[in-house]
C-alpha positions as CSV (number, residue, x, y, z in Angstrom):
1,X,-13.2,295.9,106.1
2,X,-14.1,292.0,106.0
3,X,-16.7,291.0,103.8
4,X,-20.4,291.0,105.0
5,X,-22.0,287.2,105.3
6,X,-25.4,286.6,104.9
7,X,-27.4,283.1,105.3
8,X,-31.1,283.3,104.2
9,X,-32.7,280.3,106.1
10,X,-34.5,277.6,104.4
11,X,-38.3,278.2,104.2
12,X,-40.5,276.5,107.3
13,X,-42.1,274.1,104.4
14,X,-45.3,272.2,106.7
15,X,-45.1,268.8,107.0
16,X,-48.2,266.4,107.5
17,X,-48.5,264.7,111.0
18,X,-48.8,260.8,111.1
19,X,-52.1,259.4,112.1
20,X,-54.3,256.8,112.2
21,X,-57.3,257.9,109.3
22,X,-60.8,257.5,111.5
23,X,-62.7,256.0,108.9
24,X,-63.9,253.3,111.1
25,X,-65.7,255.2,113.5
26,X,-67.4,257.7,110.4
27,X,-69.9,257.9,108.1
28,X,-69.1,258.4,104.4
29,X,-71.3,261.1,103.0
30,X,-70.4,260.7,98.7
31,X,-71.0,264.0,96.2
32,X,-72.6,263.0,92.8
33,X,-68.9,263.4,91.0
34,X,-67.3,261.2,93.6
35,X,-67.3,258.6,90.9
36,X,-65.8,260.2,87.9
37,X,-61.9,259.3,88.2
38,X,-61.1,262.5,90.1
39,X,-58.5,262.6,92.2
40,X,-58.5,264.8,95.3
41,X,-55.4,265.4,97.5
42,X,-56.6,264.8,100.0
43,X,-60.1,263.6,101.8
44,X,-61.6,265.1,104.4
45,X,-63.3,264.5,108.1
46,X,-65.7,266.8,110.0
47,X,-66.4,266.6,113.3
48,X,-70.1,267.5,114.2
49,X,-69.6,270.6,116.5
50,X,-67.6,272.0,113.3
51,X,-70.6,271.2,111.1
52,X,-73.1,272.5,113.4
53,X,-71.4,275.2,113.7
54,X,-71.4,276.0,110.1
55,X,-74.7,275.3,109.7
56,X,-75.7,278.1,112.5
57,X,-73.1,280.1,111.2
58,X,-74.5,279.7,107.1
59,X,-78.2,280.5,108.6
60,X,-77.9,283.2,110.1
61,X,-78.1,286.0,107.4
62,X,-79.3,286.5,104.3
63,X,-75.8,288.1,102.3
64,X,-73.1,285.4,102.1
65,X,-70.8,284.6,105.3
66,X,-67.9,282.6,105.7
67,X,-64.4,281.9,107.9
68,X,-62.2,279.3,108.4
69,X,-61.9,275.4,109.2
70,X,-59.4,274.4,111.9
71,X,-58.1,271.3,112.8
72,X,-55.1,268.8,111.1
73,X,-53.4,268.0,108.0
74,X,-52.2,264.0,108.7
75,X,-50.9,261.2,106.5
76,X,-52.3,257.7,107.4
77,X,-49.8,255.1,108.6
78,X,-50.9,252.4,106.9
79,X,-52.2,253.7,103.4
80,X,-49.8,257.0,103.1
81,X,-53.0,258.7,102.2
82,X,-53.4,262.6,103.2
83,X,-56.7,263.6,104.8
84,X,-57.5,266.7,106.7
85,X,-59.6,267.1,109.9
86,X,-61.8,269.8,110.6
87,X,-62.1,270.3,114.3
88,X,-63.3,273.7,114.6
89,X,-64.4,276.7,112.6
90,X,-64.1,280.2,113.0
91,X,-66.4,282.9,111.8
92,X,-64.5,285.5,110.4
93,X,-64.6,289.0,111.3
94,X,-63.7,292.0,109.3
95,X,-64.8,291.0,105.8
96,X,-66.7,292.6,103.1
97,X,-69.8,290.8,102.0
98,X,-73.1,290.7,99.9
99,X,-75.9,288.7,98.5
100,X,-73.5,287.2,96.3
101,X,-69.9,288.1,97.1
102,X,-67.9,287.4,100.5
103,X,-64.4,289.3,100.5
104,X,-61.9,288.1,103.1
105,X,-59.6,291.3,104.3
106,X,-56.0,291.9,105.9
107,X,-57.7,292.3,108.9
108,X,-59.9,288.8,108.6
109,X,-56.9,287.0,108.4
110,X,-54.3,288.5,110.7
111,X,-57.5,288.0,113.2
112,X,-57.8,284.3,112.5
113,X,-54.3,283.5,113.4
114,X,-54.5,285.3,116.5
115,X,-58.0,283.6,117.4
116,X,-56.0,280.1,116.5
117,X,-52.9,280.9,118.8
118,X,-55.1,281.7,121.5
119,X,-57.6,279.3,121.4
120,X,-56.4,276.1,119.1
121,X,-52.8,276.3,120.0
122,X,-50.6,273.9,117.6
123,X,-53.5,273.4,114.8
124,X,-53.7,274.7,111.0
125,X,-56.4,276.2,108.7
126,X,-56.9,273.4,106.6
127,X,-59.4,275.7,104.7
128,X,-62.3,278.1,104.5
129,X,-66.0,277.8,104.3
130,X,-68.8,280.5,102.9
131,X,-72.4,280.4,101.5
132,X,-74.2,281.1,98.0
133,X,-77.8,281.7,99.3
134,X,-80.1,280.6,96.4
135,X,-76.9,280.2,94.3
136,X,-75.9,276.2,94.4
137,X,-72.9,275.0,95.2
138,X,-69.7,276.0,92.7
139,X,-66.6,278.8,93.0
140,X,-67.4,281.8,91.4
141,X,-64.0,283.1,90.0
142,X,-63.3,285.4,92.8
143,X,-63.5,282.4,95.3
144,X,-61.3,280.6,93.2
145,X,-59.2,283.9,93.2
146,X,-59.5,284.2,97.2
147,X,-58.4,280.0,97.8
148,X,-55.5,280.3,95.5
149,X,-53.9,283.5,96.8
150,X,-55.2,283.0,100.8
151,X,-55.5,279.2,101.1
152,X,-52.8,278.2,98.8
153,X,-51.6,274.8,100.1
154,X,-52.5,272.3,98.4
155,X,-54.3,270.2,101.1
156,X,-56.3,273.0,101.9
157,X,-60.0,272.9,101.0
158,X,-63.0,275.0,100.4
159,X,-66.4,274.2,101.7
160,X,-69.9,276.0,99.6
161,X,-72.8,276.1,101.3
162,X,-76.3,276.8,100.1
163,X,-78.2,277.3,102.9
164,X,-81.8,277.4,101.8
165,X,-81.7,274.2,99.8
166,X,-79.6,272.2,102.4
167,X,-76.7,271.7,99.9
168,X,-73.3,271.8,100.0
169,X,-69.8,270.5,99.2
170,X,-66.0,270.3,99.5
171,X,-63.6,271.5,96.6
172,X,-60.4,269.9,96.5
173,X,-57.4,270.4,94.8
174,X,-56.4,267.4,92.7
175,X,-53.1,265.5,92.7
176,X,-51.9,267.1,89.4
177,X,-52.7,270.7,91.1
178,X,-55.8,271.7,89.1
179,X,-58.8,272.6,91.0
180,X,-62.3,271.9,89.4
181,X,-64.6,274.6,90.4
182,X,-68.0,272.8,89.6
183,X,-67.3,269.8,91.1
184,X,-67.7,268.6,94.8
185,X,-66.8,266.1,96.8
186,X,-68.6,264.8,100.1
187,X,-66.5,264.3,103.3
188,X,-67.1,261.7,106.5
189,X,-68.7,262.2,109.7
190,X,-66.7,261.9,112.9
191,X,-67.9,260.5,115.6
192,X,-71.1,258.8,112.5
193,X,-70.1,255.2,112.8
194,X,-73.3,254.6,114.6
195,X,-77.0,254.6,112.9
196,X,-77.6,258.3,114.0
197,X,-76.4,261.5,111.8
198,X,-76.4,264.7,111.8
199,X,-75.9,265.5,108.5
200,X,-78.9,267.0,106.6
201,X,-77.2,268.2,103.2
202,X,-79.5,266.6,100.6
203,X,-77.3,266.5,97.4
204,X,-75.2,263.8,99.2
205,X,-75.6,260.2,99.9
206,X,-74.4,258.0,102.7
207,X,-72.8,255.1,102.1
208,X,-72.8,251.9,103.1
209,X,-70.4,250.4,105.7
210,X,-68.3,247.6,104.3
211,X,-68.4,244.3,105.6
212,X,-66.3,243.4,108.3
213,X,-62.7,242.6,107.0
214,X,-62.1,238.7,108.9
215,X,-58.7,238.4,109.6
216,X,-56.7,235.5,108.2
217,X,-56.1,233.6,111.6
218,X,-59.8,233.8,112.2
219,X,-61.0,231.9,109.0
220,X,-58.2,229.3,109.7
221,X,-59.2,228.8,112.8
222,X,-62.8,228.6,111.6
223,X,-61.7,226.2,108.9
224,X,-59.9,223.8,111.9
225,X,-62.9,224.3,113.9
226,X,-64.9,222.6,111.0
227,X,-63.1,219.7,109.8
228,X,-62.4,218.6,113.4
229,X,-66.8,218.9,114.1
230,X,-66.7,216.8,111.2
231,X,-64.1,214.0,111.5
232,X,-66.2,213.5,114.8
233,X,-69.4,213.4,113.0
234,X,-68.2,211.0,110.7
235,X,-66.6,208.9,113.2
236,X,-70.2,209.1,115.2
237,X,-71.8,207.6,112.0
238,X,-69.5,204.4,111.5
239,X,-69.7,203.7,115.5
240,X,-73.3,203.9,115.4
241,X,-75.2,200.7,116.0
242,X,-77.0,199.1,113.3
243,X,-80.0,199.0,115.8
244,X,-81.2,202.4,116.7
245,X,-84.0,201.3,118.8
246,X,-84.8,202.8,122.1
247,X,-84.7,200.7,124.9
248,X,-88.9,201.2,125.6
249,X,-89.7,200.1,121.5
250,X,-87.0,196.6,122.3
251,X,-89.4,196.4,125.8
252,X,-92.7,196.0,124.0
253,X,-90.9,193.8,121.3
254,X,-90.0,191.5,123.7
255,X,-93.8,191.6,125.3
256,X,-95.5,191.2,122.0
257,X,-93.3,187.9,121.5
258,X,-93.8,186.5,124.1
259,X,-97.8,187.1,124.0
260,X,-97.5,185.5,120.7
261,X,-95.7,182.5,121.7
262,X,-98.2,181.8,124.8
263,X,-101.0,182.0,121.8
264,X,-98.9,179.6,119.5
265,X,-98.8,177.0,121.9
266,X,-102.1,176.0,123.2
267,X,-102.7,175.9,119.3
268,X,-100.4,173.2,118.9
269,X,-101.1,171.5,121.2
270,X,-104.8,171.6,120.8
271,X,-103.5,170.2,117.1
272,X,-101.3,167.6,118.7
273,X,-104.6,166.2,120.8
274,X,-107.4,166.2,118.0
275,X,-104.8,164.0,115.2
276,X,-106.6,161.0,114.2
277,X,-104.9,157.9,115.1
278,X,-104.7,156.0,111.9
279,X,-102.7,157.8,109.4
280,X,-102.9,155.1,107.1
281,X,-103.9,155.2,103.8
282,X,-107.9,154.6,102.6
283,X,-106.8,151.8,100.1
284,X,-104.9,150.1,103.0
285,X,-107.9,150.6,105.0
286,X,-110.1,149.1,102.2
287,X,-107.6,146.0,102.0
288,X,-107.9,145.8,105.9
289,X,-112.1,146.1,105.9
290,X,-112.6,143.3,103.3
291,X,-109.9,141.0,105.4
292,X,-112.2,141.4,108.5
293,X,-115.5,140.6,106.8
294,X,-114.1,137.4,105.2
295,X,-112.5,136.4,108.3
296,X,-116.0,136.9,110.1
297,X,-117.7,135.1,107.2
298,X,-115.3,131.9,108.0
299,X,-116.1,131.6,111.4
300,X,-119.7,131.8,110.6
301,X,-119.5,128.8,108.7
């Protein structure tokens, strides 16, 4: 009898898809704990159906609710950075709740995947959502319980939201594994990169876009552009004329010289006409008198 051969086939381990990350056509919504060194797996984008749809979903009863967020788990091309996107969510059916518990079943969960193979054919759970009405926004230890055991990946997150204060947040794994259940992070809008949101969770804050990142060939270009306007505006200086005159002020120079040379003239020779004959001297014209009157004197004897 030969021997029996078995091969146990390598486990389908999930890889992440490669993608562009769509931060330039979001808005940035931050937690207050986004800036305390944290670091979370992964960062997340919702599109707005998904959060309207949560929102409806997180309203609508008064005992805690929940189900699951649908979409991808991608890498960026550029960065290598992991972010998840949250297309869709689906209430689950099934479960066991209360005012302040939310149990997801066998039956929740086997129902889930069959909604997704139906409906979003080729996408993941990239995590769960439920409320804390009049609770705040933190994992009790059964949630953390529930996401380690039924969302256990770690790029999968978990989304808390109080729905009568309009709070809420994301809980994300960090890169060491540890998951901090007090603190929150916030996620981006999809779809947000205009002025207009949807977003009405109060505990978080939108951010700022960035300026505009100009591109190397741009600011040389910009530089060329500016020392050839001003090689020309320096040549313009040393070719410009020393007179800057308009042709009409040169006109009435012309006019008022001439006006004052007519005037010059008959004053001359007005001067020219009314100069005394003798220019001589009054002692030569003494000597001269006294010559006369003894000559006359003479004749008279």
């Amino acid at each position: 009898m030969s021997a029996l051969s078995i091969r146990i086939a390598p486990a389908n381990i999930p890889q992440p898809q490669s993608a562009t990350k769509p931060a330039k056509t979001a808005q940035r919504w931050n937690s207050p704990y986004e800036n305390e060194r944290l670091q979370p797996t992964v960062s997340v984008f919702m599109s707005r159906p998904a959060y309207i749809r949560v929102c409806v979903h997180a309203c609508s009863a008064s005992v805690e609710v929940g189900g699951a967020m649908i979409g991808e788990w991608c890498t960026d091309r550029e960065s290598g950075e992991q972010f998840v996107i949250v297309k869709h969510v689906l209430p689950a059916r099934y479960t066991r709740q209360g005012s302040v518990y939310l149990t997801f079943t066998q039956e929740s969960i086997v129902d889930l995947h069959d909604q997704i193979e139906k409906r979003f054919p080729g996408e993941r759970i990239v995590g769960w959502y439920h409320t804390h009405p009049q609770m705040g926004v933190f994992l009790s230890h059964y949630d953390t319980w529930l996401h380690s055991h039924f969302f256990p990946e770690p790029w999968q997150v978990a989304l808390v939201v109080e729905p009568f204060s309009s709070i809420a947040g994301f809980f994300i794994r960090q890169t060491d594994g540890s998951l901090d259940p007090t603190r929150y992070f916030g996620f981006y809008e999809m779809d947000g990169a205009d002025e207009h949101s949807i977003v009405r969770w109060h505990n978080l804050v939108k951010m700022e876009a960035p300026p505009a990142e100009v591109k190397p060939q741009e600011v040389k270009l910009g530089e060329a552009v500016t020392k050839e306007v001003r090689t020309v505006e320096t040549r313009m200086k040393e070719d410009k004329p020393k007179e800057a005159r308009s042709p009409e002020v040169k006109l009435k120079e012309v006019k008022l010289g001439e006006a004052v040379t007519k005037e010059v003239r008959p004053v001359e020779t007005r001067l020219k006409e009314e100069k005394p004959k003798e220019t001589r001297s009054p002692e030569v014209k003494l000597k001269d008198d006294r010559s006369q009157a003894e000559s006359k004197g003479g004749r008279n004897q």
